[in-house]
Phi, psi and omega in degrees: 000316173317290234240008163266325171299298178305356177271313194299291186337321194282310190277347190248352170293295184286357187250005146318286207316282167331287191310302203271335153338294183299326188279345158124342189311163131252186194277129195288112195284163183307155192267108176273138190266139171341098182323137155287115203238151154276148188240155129239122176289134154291128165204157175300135167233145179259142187263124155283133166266118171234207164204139217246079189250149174269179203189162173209151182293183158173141177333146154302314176225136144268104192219128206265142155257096203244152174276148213264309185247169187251130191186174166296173168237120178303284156234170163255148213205040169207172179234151190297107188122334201289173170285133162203167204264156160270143195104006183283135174268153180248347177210186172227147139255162175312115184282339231290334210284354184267318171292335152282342168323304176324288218293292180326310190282339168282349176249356134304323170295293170314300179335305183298305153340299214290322192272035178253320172339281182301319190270349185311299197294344182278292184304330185313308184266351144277044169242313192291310213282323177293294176332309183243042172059044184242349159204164187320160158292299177337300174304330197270328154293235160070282181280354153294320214253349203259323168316306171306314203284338199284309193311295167309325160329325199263323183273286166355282211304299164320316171292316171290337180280354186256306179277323160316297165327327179273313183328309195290352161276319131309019158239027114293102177275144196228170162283116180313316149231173203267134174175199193270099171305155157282195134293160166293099195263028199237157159216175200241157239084349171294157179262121178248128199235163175283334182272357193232348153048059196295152146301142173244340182161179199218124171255150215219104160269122245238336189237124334266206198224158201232121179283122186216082171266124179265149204222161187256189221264331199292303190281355148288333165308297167312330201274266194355303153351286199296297198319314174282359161245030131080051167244351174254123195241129188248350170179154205105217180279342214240002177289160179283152199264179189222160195217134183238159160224129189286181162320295177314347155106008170278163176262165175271147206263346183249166194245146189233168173227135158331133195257295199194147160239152183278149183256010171253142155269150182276100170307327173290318176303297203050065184213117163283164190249096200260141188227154178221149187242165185210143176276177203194051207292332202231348179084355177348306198252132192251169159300124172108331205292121170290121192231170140223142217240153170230127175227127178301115186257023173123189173217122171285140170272280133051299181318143143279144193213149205237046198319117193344293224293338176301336209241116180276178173207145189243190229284336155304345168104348199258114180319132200217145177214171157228190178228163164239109166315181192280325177247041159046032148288093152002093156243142147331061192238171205230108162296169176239029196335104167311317172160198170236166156252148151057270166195047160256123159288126152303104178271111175272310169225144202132336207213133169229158181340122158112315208293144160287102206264152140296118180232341151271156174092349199302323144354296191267017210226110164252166184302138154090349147315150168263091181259176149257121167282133162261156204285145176273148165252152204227161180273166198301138166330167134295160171241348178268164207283140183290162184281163191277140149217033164151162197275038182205070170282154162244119205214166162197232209219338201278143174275205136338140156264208205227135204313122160307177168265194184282323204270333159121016133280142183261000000 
């Protein structure tokens, strides 16, 4: 019975057509459907905020090693590039013309004594003499004024016998902290003089090292910010921490912590300077050395985050998406980007919780159109860490999230 129906069906079908044929009619063509776009729904993730500055190293301590006194230089008693402690000598200079100065000053010294000696005993006996009128009062001040000049005679001797001695010290030069020598700029037989504070070599100390990043006036103004309204920590256990990738494109294996930010702008720049320290065990990071340093300012709970593949830019440079509307209708909209996470762009503005971006398909989707949405496929996480793209990135480890369904749960 079933299959005697499906014949009648068939026969009164084709015999429609054949009537509107004969009669000139054609058939009404099929209703054409909605393109198919892949979405991804937007919701808040939280995100680390970081900011992606460049940079160069420089010593913890600097200390120029100059010559104090003026002499031959004997030897020299350290090796160049080497470690050395402070107070360790680093040169000799000739002692002999200081040790005769010592010996002159100590025996200036003695002098002064003896006739502070002779006259202290003079006043002794023209105070009994005075008393009973045998000698004048006049004299007797006479040898009260002449005691006092022995007596300074006596502090003179000392001060000159204290600065021979130091003099007689310097010329053992020893290094002021403990670090790393330069070179030498001296060898020995050079001649060194004090008034002219000749160089002798540079000593550097390396653990740790001070990280020094320019930052521009607008986005030092934000740091500072956090830091005084205490979402940003410049020291203890709670400071923010800093991340460096050396020249060579590694990352540096120790966490540095935020220092400081400087309160002068560099006017040729318009750049503030933000410095951060690193331990610096092994010496990896030398003075001078070109770094970029990344320092973590926190986590937006907050961020909207967009995968990239969603998002153009048009001829203005302005992030452009498009979205599907409520009646699954194509719109326009022009973002506002922060930097990325993972291979997400960070939407500061443009865009709110729920909306539906096209990230397959855009091609086929123009404004004020009707698609259908479908859930997006979006590609495998990245495993490498993302690139800076300005200077107040969100940046992490994380790939893509993961595709919503057409209704924008995800």
């Amino acid at each position: 019975m079933r299959v005697e129906w499906f014949a009648f069906r068939l026969v009164t079908t084709a015999s429609v057509a054949a009537i509107l044929t004969a009669c000139g009619q054609k058939p009404p063509p099929p209703k054409p459907q909605p393109p198919e776009v892949g979405v991804f729904s937007v919701q808040p993730t939280s995100v680390p905020v970081t900011s992606e500055l460049p940079g160069r190293t420089s010593a913890f301590l600097v200390a120029q090693v100059r010559s104090r006194v003026d002499g031959i230089v004997l030897r020299r008693e350290f090796t160049e590039g080497a470690e050395v402690k402070a107070g360790q000598r680093l040169y000799k200079i000739d002692p002999a013309p200081y040790i005769a100065a010592l010996n002159n000053a100590k025996a200036t010294l003695s002098k002064a004594q003896a006739n502070l000696v002779t006259q202290s005993a003079q006043i002794a006996r023209y105070k009994i003499l005075v008393a009973g009128n045998a000698v004048s009062k006049q004299e007797y001040d006479n040898a009260v004024a002449t005691q006092g000049q022995a007596a300074a005679d006596v502090e003179s001797g000392k001060a000159l016998l204290q600065t021979a001695a130091i003099n007689l010290g310097y010329t053992d030069v020893t290094s002021p902290v403990a670090g790393r020598t330069g070179l030498s700029q001296v060898t020995p037989g050079a001649y060194v003089q004090a008034s002219q504070a000749t160089l002798l070599t540079t000593v550097q100390q390396l653990d740790p090292v001070y990280v020094d990043m320019a930052q521009s006036s607008v986005d030092g103004l934000k740091l500072r910010r956090q830091i005084q309204e205490g979402r940003l920590q410049t020291g203890g256990a709670n400071a923010a921490k800093v991340k460096l990738v050396l020249e060579d494109g590694r990352a540096y294996a120790e966490t540095g912590k935020l220092q400081f930010s400087d309160v002068s702008v560099d006017p040729g720049t318009g750049s503030v300077t933000v410095r951060a320290i690193f331990p610096n065990k092994d010496r990896v990071l030398l003075p001078g050395m070109f770094v970029h340093a990344t320092i973590d300012e926190g986590t937006n709970d907050k961020a909207l985050i967009v995968p990239q593949i969603g998002v153009t830019h048009d001829q203005k440079g302005q992030a452009i998406a498009l979205v599907v509307g409520a009646d699954n209708k194509v719109v326009r909209k022009v973002l506002v980007t922060s930097g990325t996470y993972g291979s997400n762009w960070v939407v500061e503005s443009g865009l709110t919780p729920g909306e539906r971006v096209i990230v397959n398909g855009v091609d086929k989707a123009k404004p004020g159109t009707t698609v259908k949405p479908v859930p997006a496929l979006l590609p495998a996480p990245a495993v490498s860490s993302p690139a800076a793209n300005g200077p107040n990135n969100a940046s992490g480890a994380q790939g893509a999230a993961s595709a919503p369904d057409a209704s924008g749960s995800k």
